[in-house]
N, CA, C and O atoms as a printed pandas DataFrame, in Angstrom:
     atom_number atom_name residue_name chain_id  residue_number  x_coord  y_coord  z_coord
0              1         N          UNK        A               1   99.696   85.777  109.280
1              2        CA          UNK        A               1   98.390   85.372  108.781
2              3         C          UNK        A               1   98.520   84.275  107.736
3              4         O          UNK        A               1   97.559   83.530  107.542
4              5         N          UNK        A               2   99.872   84.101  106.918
5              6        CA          UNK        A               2   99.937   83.383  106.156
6              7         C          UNK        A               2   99.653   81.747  106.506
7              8         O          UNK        A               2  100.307   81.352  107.471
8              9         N          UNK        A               3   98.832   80.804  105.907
9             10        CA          UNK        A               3   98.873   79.419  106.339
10            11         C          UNK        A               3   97.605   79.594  107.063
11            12         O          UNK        A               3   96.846   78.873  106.416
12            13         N          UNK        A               4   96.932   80.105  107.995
13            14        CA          UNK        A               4   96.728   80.233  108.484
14            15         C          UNK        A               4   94.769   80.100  107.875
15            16         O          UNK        A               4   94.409   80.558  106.791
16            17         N          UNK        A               5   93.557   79.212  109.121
17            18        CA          UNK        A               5   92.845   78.585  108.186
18            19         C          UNK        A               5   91.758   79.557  107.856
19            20         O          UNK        A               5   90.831   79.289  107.091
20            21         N          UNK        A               6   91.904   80.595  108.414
21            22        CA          UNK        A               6   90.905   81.725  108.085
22            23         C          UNK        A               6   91.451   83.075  107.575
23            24         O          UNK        A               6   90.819   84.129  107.646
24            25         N          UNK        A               7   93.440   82.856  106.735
25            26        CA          UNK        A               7   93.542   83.859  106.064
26            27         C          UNK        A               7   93.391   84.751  105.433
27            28         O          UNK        A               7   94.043   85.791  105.524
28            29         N          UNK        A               8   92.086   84.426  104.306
29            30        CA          UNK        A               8   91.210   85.618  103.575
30            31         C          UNK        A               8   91.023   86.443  104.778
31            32         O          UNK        A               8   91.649   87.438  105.142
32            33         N          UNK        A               9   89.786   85.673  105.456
33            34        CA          UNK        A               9   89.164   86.641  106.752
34            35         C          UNK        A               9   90.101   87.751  107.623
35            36         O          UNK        A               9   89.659   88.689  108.286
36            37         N          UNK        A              10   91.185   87.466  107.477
37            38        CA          UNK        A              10   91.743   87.814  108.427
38            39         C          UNK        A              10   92.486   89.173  107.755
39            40         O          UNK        A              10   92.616   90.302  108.229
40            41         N          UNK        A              11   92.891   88.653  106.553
41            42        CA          UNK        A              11   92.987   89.663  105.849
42            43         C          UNK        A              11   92.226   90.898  105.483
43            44         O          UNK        A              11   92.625   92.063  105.500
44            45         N          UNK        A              12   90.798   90.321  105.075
45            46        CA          UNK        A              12   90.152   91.309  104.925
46            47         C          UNK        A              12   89.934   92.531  106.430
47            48         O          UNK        A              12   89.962   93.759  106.510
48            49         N          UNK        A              13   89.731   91.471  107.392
49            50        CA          UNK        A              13   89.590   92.259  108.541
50            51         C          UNK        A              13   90.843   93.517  108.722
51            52         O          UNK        A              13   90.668   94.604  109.273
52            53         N          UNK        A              14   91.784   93.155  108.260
53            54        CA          UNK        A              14   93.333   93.850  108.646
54            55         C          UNK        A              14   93.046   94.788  107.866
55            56         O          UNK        A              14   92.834   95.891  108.370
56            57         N          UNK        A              15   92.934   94.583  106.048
57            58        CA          UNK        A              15   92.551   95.774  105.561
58            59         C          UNK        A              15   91.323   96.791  105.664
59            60         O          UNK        A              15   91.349   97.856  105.047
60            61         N          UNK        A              16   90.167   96.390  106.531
61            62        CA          UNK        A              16   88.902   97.177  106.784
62            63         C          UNK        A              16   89.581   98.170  107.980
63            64         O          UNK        A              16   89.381   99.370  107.791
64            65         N          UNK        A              17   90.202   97.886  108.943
65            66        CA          UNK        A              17   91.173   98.520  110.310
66            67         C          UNK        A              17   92.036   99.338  109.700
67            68         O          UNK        A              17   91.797  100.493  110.053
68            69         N          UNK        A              18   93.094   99.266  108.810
69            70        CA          UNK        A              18   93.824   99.738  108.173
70            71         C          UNK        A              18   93.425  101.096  107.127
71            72         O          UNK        A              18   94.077  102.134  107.014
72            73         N          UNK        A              19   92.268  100.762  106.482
73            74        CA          UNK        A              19   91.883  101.406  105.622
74            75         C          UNK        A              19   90.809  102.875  106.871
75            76         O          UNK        A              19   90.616  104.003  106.416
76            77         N          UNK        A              20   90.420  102.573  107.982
77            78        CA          UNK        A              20   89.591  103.363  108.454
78            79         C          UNK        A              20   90.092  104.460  109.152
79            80         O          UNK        A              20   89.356  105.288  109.687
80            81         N          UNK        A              21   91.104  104.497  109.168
81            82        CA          UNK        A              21   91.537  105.870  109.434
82            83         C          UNK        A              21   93.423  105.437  109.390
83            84         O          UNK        A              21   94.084  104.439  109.682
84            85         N          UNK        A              22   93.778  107.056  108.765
85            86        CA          UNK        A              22   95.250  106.491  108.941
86            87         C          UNK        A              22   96.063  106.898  109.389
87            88         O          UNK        A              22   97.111  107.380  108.958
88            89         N          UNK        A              23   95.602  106.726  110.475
89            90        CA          UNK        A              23   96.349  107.541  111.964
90            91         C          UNK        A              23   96.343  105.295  112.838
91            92         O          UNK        A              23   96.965  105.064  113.874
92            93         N          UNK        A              24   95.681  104.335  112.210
93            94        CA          UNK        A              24   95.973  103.246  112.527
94            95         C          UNK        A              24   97.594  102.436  112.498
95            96         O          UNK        A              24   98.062  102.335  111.364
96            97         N          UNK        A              25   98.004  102.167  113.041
97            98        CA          UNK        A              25   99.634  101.458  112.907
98            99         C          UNK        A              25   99.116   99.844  112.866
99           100         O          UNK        A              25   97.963   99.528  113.158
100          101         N          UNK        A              26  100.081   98.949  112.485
101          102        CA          UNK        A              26  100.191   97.734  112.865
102          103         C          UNK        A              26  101.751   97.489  113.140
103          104         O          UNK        A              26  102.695   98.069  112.604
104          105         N          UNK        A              27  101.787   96.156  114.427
105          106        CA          UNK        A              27  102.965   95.628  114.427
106          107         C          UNK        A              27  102.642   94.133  115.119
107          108         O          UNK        A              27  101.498   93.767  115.389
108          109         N          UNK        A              28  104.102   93.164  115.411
109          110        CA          UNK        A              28  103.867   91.670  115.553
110          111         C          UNK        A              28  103.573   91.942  117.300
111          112         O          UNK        A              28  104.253   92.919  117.614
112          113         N          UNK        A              29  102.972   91.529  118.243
113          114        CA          UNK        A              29  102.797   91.292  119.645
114          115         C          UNK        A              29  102.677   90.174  120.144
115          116         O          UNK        A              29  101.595   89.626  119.930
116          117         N          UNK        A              30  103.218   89.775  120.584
117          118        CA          UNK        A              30  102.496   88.073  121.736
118          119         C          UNK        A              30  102.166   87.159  120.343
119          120         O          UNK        A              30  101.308   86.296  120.529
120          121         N          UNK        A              31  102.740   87.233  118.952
121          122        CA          UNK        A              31  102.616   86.151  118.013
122          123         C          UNK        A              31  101.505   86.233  117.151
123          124         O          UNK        A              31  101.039   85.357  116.423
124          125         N          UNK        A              32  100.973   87.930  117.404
125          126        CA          UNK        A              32   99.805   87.917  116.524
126          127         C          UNK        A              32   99.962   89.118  116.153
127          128         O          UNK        A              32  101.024   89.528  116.622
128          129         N          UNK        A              33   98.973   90.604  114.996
129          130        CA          UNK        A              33   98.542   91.324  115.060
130          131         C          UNK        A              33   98.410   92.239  115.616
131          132         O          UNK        A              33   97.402   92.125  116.312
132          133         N          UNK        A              34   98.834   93.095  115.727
133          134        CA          UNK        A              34   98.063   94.047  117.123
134          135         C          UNK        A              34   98.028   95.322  116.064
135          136         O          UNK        A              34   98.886   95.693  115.263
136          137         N          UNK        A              35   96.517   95.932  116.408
137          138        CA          UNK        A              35   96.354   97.297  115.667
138          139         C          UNK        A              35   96.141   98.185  116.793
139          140         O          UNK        A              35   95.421   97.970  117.768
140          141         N          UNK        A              36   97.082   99.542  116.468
141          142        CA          UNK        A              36   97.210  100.660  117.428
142          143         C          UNK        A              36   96.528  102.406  117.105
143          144         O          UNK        A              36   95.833  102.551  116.099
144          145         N          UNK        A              37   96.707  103.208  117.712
145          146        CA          UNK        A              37   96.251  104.134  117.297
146          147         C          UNK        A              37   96.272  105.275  119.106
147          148         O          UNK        A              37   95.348  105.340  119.918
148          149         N          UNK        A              38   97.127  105.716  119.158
149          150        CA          UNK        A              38   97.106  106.246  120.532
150          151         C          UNK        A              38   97.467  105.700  121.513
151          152         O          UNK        A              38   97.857  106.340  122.490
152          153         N          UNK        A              39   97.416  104.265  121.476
153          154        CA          UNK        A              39   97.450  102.803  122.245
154          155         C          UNK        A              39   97.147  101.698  121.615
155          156         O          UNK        A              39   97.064  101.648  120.388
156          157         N          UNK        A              40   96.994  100.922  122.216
157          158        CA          UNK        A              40   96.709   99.136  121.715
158          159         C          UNK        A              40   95.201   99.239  121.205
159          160         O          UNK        A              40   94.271   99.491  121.971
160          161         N          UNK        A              41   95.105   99.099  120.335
161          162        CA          UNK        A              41   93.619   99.523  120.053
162          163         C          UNK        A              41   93.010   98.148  120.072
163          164         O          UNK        A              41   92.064   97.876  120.812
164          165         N          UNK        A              42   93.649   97.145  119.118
165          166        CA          UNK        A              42   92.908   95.126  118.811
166          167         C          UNK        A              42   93.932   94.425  118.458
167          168         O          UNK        A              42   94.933   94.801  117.848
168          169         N          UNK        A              43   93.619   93.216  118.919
169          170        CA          UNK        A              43   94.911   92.108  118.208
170          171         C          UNK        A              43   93.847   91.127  117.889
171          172         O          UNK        A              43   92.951   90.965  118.717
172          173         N          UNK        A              44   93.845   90.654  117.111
173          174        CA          UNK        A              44   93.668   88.462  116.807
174          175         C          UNK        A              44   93.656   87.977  117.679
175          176         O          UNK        A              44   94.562   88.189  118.484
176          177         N          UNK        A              45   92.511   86.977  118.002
177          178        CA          UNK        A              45   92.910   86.147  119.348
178          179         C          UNK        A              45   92.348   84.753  118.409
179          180         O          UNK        A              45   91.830   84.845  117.296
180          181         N          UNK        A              46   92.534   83.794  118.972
181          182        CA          UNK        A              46   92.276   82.356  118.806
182          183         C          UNK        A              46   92.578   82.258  117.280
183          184         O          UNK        A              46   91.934   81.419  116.651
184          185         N          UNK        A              47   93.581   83.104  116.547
185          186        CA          UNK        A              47   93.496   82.917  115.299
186          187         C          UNK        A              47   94.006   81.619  114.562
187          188         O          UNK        A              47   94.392   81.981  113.451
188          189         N          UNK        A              48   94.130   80.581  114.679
189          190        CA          UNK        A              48   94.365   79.355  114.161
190          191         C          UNK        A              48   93.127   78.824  114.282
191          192         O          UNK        A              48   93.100   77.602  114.130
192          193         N          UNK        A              49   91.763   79.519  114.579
193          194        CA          UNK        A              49   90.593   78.743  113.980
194          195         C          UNK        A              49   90.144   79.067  112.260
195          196         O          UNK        A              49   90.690   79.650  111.323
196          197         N          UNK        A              50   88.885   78.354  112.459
197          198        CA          UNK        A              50   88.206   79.032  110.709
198          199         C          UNK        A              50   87.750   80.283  110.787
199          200         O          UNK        A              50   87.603   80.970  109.775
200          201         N          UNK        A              51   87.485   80.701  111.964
201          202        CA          UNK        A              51   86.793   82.153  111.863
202          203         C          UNK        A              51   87.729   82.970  112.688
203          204         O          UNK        A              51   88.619   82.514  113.406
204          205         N          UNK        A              52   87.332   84.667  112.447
205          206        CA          UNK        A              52   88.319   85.509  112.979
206          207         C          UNK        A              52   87.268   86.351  114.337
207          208         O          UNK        A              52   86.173   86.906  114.251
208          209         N          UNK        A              53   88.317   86.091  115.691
209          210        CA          UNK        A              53   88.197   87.135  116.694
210          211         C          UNK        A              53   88.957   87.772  116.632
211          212         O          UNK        A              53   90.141   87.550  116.379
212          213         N          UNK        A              54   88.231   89.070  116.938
213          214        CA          UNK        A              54   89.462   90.321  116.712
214          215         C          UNK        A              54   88.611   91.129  118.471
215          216         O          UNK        A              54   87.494   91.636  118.576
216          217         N          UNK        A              55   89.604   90.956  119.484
217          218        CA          UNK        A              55   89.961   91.580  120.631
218          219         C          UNK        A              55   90.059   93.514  120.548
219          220         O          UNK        A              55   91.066   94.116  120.177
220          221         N          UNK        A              56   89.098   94.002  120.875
221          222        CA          UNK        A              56   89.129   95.394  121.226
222          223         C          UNK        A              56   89.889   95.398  123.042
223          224         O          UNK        A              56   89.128   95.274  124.002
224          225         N          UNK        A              57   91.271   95.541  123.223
225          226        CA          UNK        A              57   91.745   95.225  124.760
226          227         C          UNK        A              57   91.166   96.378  125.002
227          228         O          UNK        A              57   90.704   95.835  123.999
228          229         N          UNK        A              58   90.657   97.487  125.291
229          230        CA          UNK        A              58   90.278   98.645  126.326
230          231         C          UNK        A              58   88.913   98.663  125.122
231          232         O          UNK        A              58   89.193   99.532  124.296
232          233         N          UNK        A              59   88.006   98.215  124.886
233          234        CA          UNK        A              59   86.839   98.351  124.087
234          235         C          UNK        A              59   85.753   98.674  124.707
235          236         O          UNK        A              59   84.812   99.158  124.078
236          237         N          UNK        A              60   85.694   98.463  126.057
237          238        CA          UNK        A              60   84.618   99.048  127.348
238          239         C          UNK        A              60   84.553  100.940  127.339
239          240         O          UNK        A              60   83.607  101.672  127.628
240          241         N          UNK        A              61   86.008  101.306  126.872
241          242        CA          UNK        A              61   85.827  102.810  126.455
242          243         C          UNK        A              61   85.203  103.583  125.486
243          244         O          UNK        A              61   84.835  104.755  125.565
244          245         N          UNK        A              62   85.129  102.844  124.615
245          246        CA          UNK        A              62   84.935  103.325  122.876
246          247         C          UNK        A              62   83.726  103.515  122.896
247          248         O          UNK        A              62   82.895  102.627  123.087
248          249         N          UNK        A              63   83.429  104.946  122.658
249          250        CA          UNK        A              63   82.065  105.574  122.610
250          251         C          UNK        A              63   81.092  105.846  121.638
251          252         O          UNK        A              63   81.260  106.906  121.035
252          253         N          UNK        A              64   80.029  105.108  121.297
253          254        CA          UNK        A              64   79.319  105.059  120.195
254          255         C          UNK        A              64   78.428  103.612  120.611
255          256         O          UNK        A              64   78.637  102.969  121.639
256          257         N          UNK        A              65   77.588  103.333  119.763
257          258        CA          UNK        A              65   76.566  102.357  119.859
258          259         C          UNK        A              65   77.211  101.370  118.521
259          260         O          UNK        A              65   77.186  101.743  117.348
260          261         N          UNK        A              66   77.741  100.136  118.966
261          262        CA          UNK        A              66   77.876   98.826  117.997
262          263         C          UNK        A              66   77.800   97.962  118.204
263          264         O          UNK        A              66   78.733   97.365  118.741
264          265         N          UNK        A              67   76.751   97.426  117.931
265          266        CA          UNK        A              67   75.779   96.369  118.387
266          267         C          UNK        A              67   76.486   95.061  118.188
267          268         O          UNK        A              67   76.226   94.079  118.883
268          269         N          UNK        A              68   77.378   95.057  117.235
269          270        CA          UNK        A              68   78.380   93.560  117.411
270          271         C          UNK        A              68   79.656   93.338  118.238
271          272         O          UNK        A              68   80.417   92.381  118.096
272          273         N          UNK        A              69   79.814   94.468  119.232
273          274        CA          UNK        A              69   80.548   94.114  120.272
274          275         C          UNK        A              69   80.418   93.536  121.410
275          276         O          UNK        A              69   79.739   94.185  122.205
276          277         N          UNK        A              70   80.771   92.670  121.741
277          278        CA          UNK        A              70   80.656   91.689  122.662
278          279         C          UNK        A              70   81.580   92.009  123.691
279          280         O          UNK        A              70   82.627   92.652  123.768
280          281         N          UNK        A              71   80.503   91.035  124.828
281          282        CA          UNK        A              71   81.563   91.621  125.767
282          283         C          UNK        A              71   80.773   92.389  127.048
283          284         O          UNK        A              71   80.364   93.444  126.564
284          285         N          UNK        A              72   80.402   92.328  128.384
285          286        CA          UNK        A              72   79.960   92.940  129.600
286          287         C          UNK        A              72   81.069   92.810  130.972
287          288         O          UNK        A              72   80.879   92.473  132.141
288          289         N          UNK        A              73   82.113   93.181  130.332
289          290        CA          UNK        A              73   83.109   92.468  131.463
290          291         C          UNK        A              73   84.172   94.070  131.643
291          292         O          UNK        A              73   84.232   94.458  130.477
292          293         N          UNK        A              74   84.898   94.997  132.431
293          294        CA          UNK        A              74   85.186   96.127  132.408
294          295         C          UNK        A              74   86.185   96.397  131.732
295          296         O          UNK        A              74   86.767   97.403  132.139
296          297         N          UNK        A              75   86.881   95.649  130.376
297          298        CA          UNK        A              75   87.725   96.540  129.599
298          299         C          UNK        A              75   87.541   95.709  128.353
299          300         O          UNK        A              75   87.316   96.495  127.432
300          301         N          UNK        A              76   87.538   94.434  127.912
301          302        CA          UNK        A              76   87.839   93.883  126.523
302          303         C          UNK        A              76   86.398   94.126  126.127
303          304         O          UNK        A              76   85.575   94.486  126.970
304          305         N          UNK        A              77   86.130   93.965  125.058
305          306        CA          UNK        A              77   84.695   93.699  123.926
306          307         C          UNK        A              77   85.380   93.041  122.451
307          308         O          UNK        A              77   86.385   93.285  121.783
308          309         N          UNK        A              78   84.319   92.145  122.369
309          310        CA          UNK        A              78   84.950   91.185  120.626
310          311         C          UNK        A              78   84.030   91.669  119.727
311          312         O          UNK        A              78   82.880   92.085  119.867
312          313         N          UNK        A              79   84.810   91.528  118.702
313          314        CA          UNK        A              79   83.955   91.459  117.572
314          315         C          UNK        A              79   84.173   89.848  116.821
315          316         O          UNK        A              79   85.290   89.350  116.958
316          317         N          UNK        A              80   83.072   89.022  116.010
317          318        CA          UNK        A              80   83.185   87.887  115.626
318          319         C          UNK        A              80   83.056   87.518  114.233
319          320         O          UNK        A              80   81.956   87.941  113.877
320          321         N          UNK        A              81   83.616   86.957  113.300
321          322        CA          UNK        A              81   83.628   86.865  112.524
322          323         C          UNK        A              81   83.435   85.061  111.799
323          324         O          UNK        A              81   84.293   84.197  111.980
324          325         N          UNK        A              82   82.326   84.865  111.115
325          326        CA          UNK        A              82   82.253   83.258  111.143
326          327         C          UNK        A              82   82.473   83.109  109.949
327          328         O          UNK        A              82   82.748   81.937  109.691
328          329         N          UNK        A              83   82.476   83.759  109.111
329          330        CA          UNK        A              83   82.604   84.081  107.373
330          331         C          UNK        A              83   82.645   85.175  106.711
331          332         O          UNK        A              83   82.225   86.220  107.206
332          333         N          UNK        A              84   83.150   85.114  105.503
333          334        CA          UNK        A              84   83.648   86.052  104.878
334          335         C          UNK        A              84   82.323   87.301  104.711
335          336         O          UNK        A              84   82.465   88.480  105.034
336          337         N          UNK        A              85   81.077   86.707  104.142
337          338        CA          UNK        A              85   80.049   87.345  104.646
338          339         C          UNK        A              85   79.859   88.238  105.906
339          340         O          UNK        A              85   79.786   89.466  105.869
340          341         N          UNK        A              86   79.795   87.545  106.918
341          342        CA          UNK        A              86   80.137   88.332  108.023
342          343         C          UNK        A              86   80.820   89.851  108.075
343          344         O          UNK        A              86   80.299   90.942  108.309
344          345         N          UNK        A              87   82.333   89.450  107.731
345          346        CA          UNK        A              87   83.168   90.703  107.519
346          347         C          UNK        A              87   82.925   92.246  106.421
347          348         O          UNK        A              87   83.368   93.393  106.388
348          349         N          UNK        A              88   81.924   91.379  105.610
349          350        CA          UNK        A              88   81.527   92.582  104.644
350          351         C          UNK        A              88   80.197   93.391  105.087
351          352         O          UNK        A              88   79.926   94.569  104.852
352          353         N          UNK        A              89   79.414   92.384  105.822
353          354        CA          UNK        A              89   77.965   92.423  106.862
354          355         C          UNK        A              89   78.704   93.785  107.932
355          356         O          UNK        A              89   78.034   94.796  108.146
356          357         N          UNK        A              90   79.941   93.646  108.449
357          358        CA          UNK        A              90   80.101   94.203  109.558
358          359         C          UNK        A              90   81.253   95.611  109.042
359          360         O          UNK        A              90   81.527   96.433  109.916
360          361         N          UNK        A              91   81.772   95.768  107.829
361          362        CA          UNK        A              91   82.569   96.959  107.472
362          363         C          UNK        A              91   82.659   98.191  108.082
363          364         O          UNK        A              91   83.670   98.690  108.576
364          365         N          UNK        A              92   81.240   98.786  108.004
365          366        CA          UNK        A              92   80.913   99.707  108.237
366          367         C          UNK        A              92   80.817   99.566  110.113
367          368         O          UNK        A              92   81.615  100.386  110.566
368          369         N          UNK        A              93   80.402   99.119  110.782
369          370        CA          UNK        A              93   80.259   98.972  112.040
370          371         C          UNK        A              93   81.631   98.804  112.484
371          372         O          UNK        A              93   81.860   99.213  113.622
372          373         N          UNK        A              94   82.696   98.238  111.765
373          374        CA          UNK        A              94   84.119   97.853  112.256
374          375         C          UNK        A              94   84.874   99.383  111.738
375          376         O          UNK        A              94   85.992   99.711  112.137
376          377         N          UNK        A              95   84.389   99.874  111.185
377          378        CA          UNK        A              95   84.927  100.998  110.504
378          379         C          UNK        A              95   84.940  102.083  111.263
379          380         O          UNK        A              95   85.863  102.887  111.397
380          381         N          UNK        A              96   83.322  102.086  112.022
381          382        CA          UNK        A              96   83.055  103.459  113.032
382          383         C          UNK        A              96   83.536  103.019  114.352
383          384         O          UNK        A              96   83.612  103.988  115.107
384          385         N          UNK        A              97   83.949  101.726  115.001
385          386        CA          UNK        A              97   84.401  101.233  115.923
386          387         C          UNK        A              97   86.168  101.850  115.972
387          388         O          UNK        A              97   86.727  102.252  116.992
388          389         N          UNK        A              98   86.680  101.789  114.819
389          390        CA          UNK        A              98   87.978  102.070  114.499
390          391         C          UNK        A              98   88.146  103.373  114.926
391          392         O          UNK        A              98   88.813  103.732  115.896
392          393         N          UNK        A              99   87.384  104.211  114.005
393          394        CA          UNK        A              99   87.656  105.746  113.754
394          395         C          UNK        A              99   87.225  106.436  115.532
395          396         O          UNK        A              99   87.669  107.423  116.118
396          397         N          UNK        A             100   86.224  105.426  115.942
397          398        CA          UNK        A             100   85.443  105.809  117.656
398          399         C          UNK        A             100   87.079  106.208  118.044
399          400         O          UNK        A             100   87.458  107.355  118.281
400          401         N          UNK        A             101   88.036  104.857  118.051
401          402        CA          UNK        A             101   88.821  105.009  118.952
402          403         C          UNK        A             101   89.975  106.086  118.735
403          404         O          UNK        A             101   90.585  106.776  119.552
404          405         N          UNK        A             102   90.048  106.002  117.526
405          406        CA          UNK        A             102   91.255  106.849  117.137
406          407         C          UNK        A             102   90.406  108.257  117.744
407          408         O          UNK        A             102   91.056  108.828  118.620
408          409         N          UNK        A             103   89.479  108.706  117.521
409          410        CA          UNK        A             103   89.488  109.806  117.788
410          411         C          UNK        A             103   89.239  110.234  119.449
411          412         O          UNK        A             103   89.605  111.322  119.892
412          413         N          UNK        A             104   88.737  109.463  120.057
413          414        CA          UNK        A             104   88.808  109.038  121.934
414          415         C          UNK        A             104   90.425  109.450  121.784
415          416         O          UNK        A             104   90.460  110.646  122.074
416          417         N          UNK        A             105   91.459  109.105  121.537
417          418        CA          UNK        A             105   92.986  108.602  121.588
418          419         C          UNK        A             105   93.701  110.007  121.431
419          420         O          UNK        A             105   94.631  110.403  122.135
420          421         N          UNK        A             106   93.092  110.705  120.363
421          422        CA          UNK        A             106   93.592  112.068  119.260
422          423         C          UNK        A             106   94.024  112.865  120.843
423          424         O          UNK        A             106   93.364  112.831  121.881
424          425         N          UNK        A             107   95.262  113.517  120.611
425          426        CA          UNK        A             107   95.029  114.424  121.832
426          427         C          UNK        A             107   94.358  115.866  121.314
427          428         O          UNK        A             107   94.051  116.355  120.226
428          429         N          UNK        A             108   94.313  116.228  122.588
429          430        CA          UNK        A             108   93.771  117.409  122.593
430          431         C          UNK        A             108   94.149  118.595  122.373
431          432         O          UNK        A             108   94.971  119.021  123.185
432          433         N          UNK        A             109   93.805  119.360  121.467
433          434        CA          UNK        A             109   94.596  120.318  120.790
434          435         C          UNK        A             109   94.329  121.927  121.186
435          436         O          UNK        A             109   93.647  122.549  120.371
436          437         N          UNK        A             110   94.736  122.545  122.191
437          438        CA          UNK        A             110   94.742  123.852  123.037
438          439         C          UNK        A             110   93.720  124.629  122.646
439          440         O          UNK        A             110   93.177  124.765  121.550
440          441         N          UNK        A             111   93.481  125.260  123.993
441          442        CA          UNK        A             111   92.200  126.560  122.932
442          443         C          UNK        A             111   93.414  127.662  122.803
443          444         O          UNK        A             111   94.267  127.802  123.680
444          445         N          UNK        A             112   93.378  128.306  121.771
445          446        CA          UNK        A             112   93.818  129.643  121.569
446          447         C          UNK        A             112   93.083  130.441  122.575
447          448         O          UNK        A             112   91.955  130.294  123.045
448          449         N          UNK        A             113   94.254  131.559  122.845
449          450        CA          UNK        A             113   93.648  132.632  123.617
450          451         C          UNK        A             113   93.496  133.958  122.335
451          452         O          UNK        A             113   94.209  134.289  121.388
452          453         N          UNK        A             114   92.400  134.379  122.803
453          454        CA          UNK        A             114   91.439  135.214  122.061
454          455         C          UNK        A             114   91.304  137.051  122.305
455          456         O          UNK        A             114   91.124  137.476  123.446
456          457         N          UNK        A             115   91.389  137.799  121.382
457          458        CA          UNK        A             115   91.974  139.221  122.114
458          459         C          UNK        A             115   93.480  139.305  121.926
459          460         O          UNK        A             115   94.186  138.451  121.390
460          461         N          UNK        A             116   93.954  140.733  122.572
461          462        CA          UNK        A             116   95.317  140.901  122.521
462          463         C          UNK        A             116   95.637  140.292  123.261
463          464         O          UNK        A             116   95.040  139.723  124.176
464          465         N          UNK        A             117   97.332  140.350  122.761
465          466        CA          UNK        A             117   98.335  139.718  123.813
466          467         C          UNK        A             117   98.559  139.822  125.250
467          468         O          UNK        A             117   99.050  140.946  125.358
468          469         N          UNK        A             118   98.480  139.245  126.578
469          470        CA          UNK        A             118   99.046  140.685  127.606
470          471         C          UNK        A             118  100.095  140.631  127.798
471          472         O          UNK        A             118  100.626  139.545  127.567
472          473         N          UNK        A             119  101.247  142.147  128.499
473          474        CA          UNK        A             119  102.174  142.151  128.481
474          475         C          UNK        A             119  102.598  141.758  129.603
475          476         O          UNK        A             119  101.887  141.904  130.597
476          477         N          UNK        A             120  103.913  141.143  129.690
477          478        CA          UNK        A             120  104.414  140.539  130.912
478          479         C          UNK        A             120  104.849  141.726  132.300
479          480         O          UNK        A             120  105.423  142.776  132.009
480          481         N          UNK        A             121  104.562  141.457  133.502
481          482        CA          UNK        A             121  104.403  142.570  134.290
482          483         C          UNK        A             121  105.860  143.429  134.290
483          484         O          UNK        A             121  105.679  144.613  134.577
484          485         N          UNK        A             122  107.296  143.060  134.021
485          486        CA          UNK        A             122  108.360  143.815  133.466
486          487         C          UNK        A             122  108.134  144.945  132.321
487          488         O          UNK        A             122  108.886  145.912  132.440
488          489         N          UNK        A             123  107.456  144.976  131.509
489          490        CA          UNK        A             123  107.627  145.803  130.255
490          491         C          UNK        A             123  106.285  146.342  130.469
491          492         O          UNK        A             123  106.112  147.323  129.746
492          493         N          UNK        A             124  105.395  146.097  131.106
493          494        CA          UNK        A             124  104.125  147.088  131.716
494          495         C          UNK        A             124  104.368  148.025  132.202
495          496         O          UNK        A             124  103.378  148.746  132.325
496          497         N          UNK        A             125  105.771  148.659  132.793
497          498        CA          UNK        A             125  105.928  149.986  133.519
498          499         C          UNK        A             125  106.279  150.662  132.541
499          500         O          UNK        A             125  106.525  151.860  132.675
């Protein structure tokens, strides 16, 4: 991100993802960003402009209503960022977008069985 002409932005964006749940990872991919959480959750795209796109790659899944995702096509949705304004405009919406996915991702954690134990048909006689 360093050098880079929309660094604040980009920053801030990294820490709003980061900060929303922390079950989020980051690492370097294809020369950019990529934030995870179960899977590939977003990377940076076109980031050598002034403003920041941030790529939801499977964002057609993520269940909830957020009206700044872009996108009618069957797996990516964007979110856009034209100024720093913007990013503080959109926190909260980037925040429940985050936590949507992590918890879509969370596996699934067994039902307990309920009542006594039963015994295995050997030690029943």
């Amino acid at each position: 991100m360093e050098g880079k002409p929309a660094e604040p932005m980009l920053r801030r964006v990294r820490d709003v993802i980061m900060w929303a749940d922390n079950r989020v990872t980051e690492y370097l991919k294809y020369g950019t960003v990529q934030f995870a959480c179960g899977g590939d959750l977003a990377n940076f795209v076109q980031h050598d402009k002034k403003t920041v796109t941030l790529m939801f790659n499977r964002g057609a899944r993520i269940q909830g209503k957020f009206p700044h995702l872009e996108g009618a096509g069957p797996s990516a949705r964007f979110m856009r960022f034209a100024e720093m304004s913007d990013v503080e405009g959109l926190t909260t919406e980037l925040t429940g977008v985050v936590r949507a996915w992590c918890e879509m991702m969370a596996p699934r954690t067994p039902v307990k069985s309920r009542g006594r134990p039963r015994k295995s048909p050997a030690k029943a006689r």
